[in-house]
C-alpha positions as CSV (number, residue, x, y, z in Angstrom):
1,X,0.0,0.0,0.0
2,X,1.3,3.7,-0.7
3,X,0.1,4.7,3.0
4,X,1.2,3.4,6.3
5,X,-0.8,1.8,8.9
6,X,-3.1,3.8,11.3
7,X,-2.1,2.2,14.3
8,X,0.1,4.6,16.0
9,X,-3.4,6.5,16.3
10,X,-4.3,7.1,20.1
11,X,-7.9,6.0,20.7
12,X,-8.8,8.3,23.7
13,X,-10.0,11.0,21.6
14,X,-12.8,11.1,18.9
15,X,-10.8,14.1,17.6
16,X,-7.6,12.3,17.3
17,X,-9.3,8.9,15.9
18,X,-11.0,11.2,13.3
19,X,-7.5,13.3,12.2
20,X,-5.5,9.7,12.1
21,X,-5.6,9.1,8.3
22,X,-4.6,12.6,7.4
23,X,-1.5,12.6,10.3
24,X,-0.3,9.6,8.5
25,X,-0.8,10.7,5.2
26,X,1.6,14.1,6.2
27,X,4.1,11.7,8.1
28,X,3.9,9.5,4.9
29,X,4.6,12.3,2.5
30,X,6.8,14.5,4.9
31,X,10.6,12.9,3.7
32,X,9.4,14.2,-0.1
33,X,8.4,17.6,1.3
34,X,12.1,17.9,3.4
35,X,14.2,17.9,0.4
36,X,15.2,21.6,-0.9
37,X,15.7,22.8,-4.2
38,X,17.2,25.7,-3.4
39,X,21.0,25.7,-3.3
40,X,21.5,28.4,-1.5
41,X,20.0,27.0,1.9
42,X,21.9,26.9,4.9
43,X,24.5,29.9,3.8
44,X,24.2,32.0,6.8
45,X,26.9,34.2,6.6
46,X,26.9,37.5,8.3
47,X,24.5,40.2,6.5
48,X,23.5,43.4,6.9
49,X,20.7,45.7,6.1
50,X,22.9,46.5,2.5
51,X,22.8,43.2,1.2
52,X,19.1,42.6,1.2
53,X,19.1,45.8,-1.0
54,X,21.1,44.1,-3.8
55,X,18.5,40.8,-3.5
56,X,15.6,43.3,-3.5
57,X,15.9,46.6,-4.4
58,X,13.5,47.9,-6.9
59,X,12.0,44.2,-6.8
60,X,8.2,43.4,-6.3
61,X,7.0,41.3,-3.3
62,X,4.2,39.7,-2.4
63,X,3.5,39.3,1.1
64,X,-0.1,37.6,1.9
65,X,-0.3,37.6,5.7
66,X,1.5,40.6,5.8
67,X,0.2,42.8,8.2
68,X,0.3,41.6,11.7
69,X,3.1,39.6,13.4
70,X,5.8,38.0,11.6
71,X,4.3,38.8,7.8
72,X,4.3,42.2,8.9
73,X,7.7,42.1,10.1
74,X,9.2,40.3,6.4
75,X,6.9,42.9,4.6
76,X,8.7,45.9,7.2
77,X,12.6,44.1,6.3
78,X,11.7,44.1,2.4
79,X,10.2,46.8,1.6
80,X,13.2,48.5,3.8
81,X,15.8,46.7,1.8
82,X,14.3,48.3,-1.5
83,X,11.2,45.9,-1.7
84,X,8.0,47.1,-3.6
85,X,5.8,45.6,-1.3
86,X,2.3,44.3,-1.3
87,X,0.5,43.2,1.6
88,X,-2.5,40.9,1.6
89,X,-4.8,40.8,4.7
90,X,-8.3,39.7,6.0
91,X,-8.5,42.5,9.0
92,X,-5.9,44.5,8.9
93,X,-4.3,47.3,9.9
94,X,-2.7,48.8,6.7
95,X,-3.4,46.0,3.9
96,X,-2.6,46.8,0.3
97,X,-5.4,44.1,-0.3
98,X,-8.2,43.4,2.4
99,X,-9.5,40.2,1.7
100,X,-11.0,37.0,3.3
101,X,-8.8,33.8,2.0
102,X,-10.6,31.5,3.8
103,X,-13.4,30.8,1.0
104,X,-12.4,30.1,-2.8
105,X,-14.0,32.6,-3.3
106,X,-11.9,35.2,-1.6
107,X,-8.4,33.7,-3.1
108,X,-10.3,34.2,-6.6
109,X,-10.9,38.0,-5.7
110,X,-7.2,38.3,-4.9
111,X,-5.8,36.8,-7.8
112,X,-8.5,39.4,-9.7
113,X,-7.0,42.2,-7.8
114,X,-3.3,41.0,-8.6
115,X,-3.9,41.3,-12.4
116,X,-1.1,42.9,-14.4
117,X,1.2,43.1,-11.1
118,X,4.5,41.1,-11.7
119,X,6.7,39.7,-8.3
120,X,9.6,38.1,-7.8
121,X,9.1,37.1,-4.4
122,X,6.1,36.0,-2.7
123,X,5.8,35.2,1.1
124,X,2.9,33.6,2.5
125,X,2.5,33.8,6.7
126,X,-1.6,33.7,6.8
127,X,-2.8,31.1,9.5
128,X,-5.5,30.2,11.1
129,X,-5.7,28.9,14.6
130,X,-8.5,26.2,15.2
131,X,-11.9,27.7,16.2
132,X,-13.9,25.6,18.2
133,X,-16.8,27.9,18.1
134,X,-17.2,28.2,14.3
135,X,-14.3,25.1,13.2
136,X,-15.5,25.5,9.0
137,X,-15.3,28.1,5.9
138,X,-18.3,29.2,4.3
139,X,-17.3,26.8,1.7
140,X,-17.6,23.8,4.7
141,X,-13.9,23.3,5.3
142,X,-12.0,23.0,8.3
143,X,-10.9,27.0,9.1
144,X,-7.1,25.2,9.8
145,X,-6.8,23.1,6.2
146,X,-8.8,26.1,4.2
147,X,-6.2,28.6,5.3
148,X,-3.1,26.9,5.8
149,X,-3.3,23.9,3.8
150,X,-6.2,25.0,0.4
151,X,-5.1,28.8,-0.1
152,X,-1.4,28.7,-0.1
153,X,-2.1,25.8,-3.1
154,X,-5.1,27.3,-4.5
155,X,-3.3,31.2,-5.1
156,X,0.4,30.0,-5.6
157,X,-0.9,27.3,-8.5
158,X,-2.5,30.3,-10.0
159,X,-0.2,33.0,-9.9
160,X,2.2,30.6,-11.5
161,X,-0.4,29.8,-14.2
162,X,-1.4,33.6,-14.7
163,X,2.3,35.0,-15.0
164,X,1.9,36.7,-12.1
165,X,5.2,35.9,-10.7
166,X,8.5,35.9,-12.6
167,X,9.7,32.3,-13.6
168,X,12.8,32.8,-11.1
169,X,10.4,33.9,-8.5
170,X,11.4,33.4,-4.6
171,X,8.3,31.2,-2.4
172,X,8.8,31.4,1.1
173,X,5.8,29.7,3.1
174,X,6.0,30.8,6.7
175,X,3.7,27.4,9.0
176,X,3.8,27.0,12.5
177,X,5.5,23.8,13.0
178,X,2.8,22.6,15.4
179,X,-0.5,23.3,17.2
180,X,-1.9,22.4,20.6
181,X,-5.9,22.3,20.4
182,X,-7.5,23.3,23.4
């Protein structure tokens, strides 16, 4: 079979009993996911504030997530290393593009309002804690896999369909390595 057993599962919780396949299928699939295609990882030699600016000065970024926290703070470090900036966000404080990304239908009215814009970098740092109260999307998924799982996929396949960032274009996806629900 392509997936491994289930029976590392623990059986005290309905929760965990009902998220079992879909932990296995990320421990199944998470050797292919480890492997980096970038050459340039791990080279972390000293820098300073001057050479960002030759990396992204006068370059267009992308930064979806980027208003609060540690989006906000990439968005801040680009756009002072040169960086023409544009920040996505659902409430936000100073968003270049307000919008909801947990339905389909508010990554499709980003990628309407990203038409004709070009980037070479795009940084994605939206995440949704778990909501116990209100736990699904308009759209009837879980508020955890629609934002951090189905809208990183659903806008990055598309702006790489629609041209909207360069071919050499930089993908940074910013996750919490792990969650505790409550």
């Amino acid at each position: 079979t392509f997936l491994p057993r289930m029976a590392e599962a623990p059986t005290s919780s309905p929760l965990a009993m009902l998220t079992a396949p879909t932990r296995a299928f990320f421990r199944w699939t998470l050797p292919f996911t480890l492997e980096s295609c970038d050459t340039a990882v791990g080279d972390a030699s000293d820098a300073s504030i001057e050479d960002p600016r030759a990396t992204y000065d006068c370059k267009s970024a992308l930064v979806v997530g980027g208003t609060r926290g540690i989006g906000n703070a990439i968005a801040n470090t680009m756009a002072a290393a040169g960086a023409n900036v544009v920040r996505v966000g659902r409430s936000a404080i100073v968003p270049d593009i307000a919008v909801d990304l947990s339905t389909l239908e508010g990554c499709t009215q980003l990628l309407q309002q990203l038409e004709g814009l070009r980037f070479a970098f795009v940084v994605f740092t939206l995440g949704q804690w778990p909501n116990m109260h209100q736990p699904f999307t308009g759209d009837g998924i879980e508020n955890v896999v629609a934002i951090d799982l189905v809208a990183r996929h659903f806008i990055l396949t598309r702006l790489a369909k629609s041209g909207i960032v360069e071919p050499t274009a930089r993908v940074m996806c910013v996750l919490a390595a792990g969650q505790r629900l409550p």
